[in-house]
N, C-alpha and C positions, 0 to 999 in steps of 0.2 A: 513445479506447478505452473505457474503464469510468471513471463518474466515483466510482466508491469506494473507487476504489486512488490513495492520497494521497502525493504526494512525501516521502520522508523524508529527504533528503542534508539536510546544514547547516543542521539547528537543535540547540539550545539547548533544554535537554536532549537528549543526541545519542538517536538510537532504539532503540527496544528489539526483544529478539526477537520478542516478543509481537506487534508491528504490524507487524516485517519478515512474519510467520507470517500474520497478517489479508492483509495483501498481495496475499501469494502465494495464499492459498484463493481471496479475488474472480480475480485470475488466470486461474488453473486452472479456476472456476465461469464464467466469462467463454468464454475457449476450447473449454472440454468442451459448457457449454451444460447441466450437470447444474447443481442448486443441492443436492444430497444424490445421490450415484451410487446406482447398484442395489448388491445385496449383490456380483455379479459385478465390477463394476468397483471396488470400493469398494480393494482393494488398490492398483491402478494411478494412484488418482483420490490416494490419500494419499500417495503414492510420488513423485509429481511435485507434490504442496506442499513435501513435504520437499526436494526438488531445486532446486525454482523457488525458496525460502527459501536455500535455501542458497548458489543463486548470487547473488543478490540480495544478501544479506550479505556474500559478496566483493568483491561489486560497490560498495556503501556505504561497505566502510573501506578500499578502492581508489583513490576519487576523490579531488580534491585540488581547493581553492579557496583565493583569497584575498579571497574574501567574506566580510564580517561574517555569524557563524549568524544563523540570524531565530529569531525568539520564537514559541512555540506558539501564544500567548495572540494576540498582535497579528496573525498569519495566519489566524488563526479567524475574529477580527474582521472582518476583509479579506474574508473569503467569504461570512462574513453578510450584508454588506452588498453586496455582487454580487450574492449569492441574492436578497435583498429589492430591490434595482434592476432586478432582471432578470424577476421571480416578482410582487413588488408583495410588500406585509405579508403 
């Protein structure tokens, strides 16, 4: 789908609203196909972040694992190194 919208269930530090919210914008900029709506749409376009955020947030403190969380730090790492295996330096 959009590689900028980033898993956030089960890590360490748990997520905040702030990236459940980034989320949901690429989302909704994803779907709409706007990256900034006209002043017309601009209501309906913020309307459904706040939606898409919101179930999203149900949805995160909903689920249940008996996964160890993962580390911010060490999944970063993990994708750097995809990116640069995949990409080259």
């Amino acid at each position: 789908m959009c590689r900028n919208i980033k898993m956030l269930f089960n890590f360490d530090p748990p997520v905040t609203d702030d990236e459940v919210r980034a989320a949901a914008l690429q989302y909704v900029r994803k779907i709409s196909g706007f990256n900034k709506p006209s002043k017309a749409n601009e209501t309906a376009f913020h309307a459904a972040i706040d939606e898409v955020a919101l179930a999203s947030s149900r949805l995160l403190t909903s689920l249940e694992t008996t996964a160890p969380r993962r580390n911010r730090e060490e999944e970063a790492a993990k994708a750097k190194a995809r990116g640069a295996a995949r990409f080259g330096d």
